[in-house]
N, C-alpha and C positions, 0 to 999 in steps of 0.2 A: 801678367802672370797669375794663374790662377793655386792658390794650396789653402790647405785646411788652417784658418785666420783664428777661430773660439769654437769654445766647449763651453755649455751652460748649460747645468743640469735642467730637466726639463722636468712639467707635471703631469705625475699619470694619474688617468680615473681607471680605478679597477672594473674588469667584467668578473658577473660570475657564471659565465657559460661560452664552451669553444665549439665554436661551432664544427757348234764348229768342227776342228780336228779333235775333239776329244775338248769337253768343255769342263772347267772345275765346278767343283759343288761346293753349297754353300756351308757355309761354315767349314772350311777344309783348313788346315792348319801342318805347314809344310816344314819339316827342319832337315839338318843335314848329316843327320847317322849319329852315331854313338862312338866312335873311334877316330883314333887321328891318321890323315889320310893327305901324304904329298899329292897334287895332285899335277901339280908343274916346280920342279924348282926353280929357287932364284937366281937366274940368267936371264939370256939376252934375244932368247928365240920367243915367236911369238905358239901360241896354243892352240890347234885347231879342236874344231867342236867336241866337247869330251865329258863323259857320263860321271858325274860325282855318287860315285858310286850305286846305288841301289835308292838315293834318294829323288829321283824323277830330273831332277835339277841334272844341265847340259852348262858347262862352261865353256869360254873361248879369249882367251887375248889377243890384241895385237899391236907389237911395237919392237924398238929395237933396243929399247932400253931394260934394265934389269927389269924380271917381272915375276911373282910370284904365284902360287895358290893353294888354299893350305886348306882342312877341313883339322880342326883342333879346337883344345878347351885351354881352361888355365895351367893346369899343370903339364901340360903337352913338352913334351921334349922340343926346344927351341932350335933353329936353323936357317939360315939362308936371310929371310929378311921377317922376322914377327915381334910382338909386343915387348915394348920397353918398360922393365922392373915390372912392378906389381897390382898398378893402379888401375888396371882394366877389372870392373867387378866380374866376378864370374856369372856365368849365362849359359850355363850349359856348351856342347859342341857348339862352334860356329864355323863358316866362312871368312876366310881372310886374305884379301887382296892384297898387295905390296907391288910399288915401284919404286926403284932405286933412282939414281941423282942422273941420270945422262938425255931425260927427257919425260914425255909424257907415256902414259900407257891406255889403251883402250881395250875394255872388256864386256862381251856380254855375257847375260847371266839368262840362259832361257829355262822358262819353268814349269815345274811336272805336267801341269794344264792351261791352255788355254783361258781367260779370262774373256767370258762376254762381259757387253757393256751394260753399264749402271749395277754393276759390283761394285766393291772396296776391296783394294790391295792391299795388306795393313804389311808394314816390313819392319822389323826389329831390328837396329844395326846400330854402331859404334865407331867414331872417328878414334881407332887406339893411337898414342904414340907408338912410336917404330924405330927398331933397331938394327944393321945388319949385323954388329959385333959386342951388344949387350954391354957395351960401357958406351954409345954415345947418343942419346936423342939425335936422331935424323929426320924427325919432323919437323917440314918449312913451310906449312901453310902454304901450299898451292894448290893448284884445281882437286875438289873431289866431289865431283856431282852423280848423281843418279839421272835419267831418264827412263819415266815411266809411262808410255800414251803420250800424253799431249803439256802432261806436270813435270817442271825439273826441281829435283830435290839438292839444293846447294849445300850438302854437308859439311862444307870448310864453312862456312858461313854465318849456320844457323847452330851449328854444335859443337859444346865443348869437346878437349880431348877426354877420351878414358870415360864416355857417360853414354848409356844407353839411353835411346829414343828408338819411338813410335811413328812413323810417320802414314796417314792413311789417305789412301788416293781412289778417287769415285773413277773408273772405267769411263769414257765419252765413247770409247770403240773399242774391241776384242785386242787384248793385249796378252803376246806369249813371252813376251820379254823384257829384261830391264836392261838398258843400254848405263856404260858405267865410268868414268875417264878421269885417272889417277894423275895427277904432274905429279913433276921430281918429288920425290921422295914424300908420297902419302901412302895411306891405307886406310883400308874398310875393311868392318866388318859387320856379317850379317848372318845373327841366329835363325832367324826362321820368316817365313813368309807365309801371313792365313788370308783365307777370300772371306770375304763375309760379303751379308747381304745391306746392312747398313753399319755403320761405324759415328764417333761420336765426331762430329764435324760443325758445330753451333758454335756460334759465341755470339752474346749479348752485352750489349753496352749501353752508357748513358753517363752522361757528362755532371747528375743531378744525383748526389747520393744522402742530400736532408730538404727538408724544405719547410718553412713557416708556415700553418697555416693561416688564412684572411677571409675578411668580409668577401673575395672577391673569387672567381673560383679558376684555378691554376692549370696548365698542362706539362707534362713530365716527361720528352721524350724518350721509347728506350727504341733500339735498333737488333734485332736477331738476324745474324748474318750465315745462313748452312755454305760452307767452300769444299770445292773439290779436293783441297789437298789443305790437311793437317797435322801440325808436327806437336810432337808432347813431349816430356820425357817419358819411360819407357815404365806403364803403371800409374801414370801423372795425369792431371786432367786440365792443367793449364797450357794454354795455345803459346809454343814462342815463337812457334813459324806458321803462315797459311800463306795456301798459293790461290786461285783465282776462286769467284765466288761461284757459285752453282746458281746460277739463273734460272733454274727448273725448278729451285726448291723453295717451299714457304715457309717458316715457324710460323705455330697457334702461339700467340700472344695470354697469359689469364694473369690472375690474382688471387690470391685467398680472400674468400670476404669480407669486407670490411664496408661498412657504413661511411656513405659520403664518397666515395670512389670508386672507376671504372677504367676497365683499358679496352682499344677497338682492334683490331687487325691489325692494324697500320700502326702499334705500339705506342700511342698517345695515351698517358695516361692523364684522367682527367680526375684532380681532387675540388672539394668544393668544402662552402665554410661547416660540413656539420661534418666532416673529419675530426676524429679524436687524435690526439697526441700517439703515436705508438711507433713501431718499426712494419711496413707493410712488404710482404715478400712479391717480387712479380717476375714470372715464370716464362719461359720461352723454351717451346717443347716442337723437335725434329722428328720421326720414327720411334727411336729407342734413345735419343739424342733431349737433354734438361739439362737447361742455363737458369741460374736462379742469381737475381739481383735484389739487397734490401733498400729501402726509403724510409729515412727517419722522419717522423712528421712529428714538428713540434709545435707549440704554444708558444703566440706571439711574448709573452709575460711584461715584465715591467722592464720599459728605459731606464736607467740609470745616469746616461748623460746623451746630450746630445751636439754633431762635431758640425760647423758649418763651414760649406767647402764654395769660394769661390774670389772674386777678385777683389785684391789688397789695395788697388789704386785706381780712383775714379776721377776723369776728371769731371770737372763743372759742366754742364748740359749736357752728361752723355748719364745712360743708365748703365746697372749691371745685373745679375741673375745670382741669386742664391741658393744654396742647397739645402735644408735640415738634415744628417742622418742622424735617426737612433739610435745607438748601442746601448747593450747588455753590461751587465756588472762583467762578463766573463770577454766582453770586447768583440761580440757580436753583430754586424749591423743587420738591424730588424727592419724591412720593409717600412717604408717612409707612412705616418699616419697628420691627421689634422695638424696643422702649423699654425702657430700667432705669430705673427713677426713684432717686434717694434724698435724705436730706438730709443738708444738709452741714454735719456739725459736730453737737452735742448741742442738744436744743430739747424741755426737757418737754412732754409734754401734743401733739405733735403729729409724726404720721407721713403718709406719702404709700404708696400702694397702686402695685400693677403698671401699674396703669391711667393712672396720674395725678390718684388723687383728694386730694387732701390735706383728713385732718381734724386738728380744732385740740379741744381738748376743753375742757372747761368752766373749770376749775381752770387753763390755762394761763397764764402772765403775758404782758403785751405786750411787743414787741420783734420783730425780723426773724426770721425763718427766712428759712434759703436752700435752695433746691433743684435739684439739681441733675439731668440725665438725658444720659444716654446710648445710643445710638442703633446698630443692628449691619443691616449688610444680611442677609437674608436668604439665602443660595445654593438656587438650586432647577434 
């Protein structure tokens, strides 16, 4: 069995140097009127194609169970099947979809233009709670997806009730429509719909967010990832949904200058020993699209103790393998530096190597050895 066996403070030497039909246009930004507008009440027929009013926007349901469609704000005079109490924030007029409990509902939403491909769809909308009689929550978490092109937006899924998001979808091919499918008892809603020509669809990562610097010189990988479909909340710039990645697209990888360090295309960052201690920013830039990640670079500084990890029971003509680690007064472990092994005190038949290897020899009698090591920084 191998666990951490002693801690013996160690010696340091100080350094003193570290080393189509009608196509949309870009930037169009689409809502849905100014007034509240039935546009189907809440029954049991389905909706054939139908003009929401004067906003370009063509709606359509179909199903046999209750179904809604409403064009309303917050204060809207309430009916048939819409938001429960208060907690949907206001957002101007929206769209709002409702199905009652006796099944699923299917609805498409076609829109003012046309969408060529290698656009951004950007859609503002809201999983509200739902009421048909204002004293009961009727929301049961079942299906509430979006289909947009070739991305589906699982809104039960990825979103709270009552909270607005953002979700932005890159075109792969001319889309006039968003396909939409309610179970029992959900709803949607959706303020408005803009095309743009790119949208912010990056994220950056890296599993490394300090590192020591050493004699020796380090790589740091970070990864920029551009995806076809991004969810945020609504003004938010953090990702809590993304759907597949965009193969087409590349981030430029940079850094702010700094001495001693470099990053390539391929997001390797590379520090070396004439890095100074500091916080280094490294940037990963799409279009109109910046992901920014920091790197704490610090100073090896002084051990305080050091913990030795390996095995408790040896027996006679077998060896074993030892470990030094440094830590910090603050309980740090600092990259392993020059080790002295030795043991401490007399112990026939058994010595330890530069390395750490301790052999025991055949002829030896049972009982403890102790060992001990000590630990020197390097200066470079």
């Amino acid at each position: 069995m191998k666990r951490l066996i002693s801690g013996i403070v160690g010696i340091v030497m100080l350094c003193s140097s570290f080393l189509s039909v009608g196509t949309a246009l870009a930037d169009e930004t689409y809502t849905f009127g100014s007034a509240y507008s039935e546009i189907k009440a809440f029954d049991t027929s389905s909706l054939s194609e139908t003009s929401i009013g004067d906003s370009g926007y063509k709606i359509s349901t179909s199903s046999s169970n209750y179904n809604n469609v409403v064009v309303r704000d917050k204060s809207s005079t309430n009916s048939g099947y819409y938001p429960y109490g208060s907690g949907l924030a206001d957002n101007g007029y929206y769209l709002f979809l409702g199905s009652g409990g006796n099944g699923s509902v299917s609805a498409t939403l076609t829109l003012p233009e046309e969408v060529e491909a290698g656009k951004y769809i950007n859609i503002t909308y809201a999983k509200p709670y739902a009421t048909n009689n204002g004293s009961a929550n009727r929301s049961a978490g079942n299906e509430n997806t979006m289909v947009v092109g070739s991305e589906t937006v699982d809104v039960e899924a990825i979103c709270e009730y009552d909270t607005w998001y953002t979700t932005s979808i890159k075109t792969s091919a001319a889309v006039s429509q968003i396909a939409i499918t309610l179970g029992k008892w959900s709803a949607l809603a959706i303020s408005e719909i803009s095309i743009t020509d790119s949208a912010d669809v990056l994220e950056l990562t890296s599993d490394v967010t300090e590192l020591y610097i050493t004699s020796e010189t380090q790589t740091v990988l970070y990864s920029a990832t551009v995806y076809s479909c991004v969810t945020t909340e609504m003004d938010g710039t953090e990702i809590i949904a993304k759907g597949s990645a965009d193969s087409s697209a590349s981030a430029v990888y940079s850094i702010d200058t700094y001495d001693g360090m470099s990053i390539n295309q391929n997001g390797e960052l590379t520090v070396t020993s004439a890095a100074a201690p500091g916080t280094v920013t490294v940037r990963a830039t799409y279009g109109t699209s910046e992901r920014t990640m920091t790197l704490l670079l610090k100073a090896l500084g002084s051990a305080a103790s050091v913990s030795i990890y390996g095995d408790e029971l040896v027996k006679a003509g077998e060896t074993a393998e030892y470990t030094a680690l440094p830590i910090t007064e603050d309980g740090v472990v600092v990259p392993a530096r020059a080790t002295k092994w030795e043991i401490v005190g007399e112990y026939a038949g058994a010595e330890i190597s530069e390395h750490g290897t301790l052999t025991v020899s055949y002829t030896s009698a049972a009982g403890i050895v102790t060992i001990k090591s000590i630990t020197y920084r390097v200066c470079f």
